[in-house]
N, C-alpha and C positions, 0 to 999 in steps of 0.2 A: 516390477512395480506397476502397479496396476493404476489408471485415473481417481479411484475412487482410496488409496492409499492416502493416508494420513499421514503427515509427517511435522515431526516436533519443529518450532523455529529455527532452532540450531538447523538441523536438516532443510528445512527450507531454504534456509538463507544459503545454503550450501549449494541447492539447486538453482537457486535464482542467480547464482554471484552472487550476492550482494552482504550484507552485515546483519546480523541478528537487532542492531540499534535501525536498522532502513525500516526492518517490518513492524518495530514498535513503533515507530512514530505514523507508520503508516496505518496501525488499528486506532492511533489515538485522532487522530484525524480522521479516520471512518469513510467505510465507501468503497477503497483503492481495492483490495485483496480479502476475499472473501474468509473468515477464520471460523473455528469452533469452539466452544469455550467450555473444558467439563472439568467442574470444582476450579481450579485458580489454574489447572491446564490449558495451552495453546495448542491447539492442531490445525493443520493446512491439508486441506485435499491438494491432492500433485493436479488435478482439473484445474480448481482456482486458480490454480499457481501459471496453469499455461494460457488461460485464457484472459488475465491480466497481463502478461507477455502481449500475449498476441494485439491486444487492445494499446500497445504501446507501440506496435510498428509505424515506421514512419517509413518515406520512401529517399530524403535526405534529410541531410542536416541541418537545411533552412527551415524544416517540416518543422510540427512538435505536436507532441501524442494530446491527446482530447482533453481540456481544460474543464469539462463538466466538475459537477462535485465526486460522482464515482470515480473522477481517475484523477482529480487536482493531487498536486504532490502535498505531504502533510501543511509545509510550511504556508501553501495559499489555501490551502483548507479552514487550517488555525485562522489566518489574519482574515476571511471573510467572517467567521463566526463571533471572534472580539470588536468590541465597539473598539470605540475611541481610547488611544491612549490617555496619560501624562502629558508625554511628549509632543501628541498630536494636538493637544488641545491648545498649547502655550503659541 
């Protein structure tokens, strides 16, 4: 497998660990993992895939990987992009 190999989300997720639901919410949220998009297809360069890894190293577990908007996790992505709730407003 070459860097420049494309791999379906299934296969992705398969590489990364992680769940085929991690990297959708991570395209929906935008920024995290770089994808490709032909007709209603997802593909992943095995590149993206490691250099969003790498961009997550930390040295312990006090650490925590880069809170920018390219690497925020989906969920603090979502909630900087939404205003105010319902809830928030009461």
């Amino acid at each position: 497998m070459t860097p420049d190999t494309y791999l379906t989300p299934r296969d992705a997720a398969r590489y990364l660990r992680c769940s085929t639901s991690t990297l959708a919410k991570l395209r929906v949220a935008g920024g995290a993992i770089r994808f490709t998009r032909i007709g209603k297809a997802i593909r992943y360069r095995r590149a993206d895939l490691d250099e969003y890894m790498a961009s997550q190293l930390v040295a312990s577990t006090s650490e925590t990987p880069p809170k920018d908007e390219a690497h925020a996790t989906p969920k603090e992505t979502l909630s900087r992009r939404s205003g105010p709730t319902e809830r928030s407003v009461r």
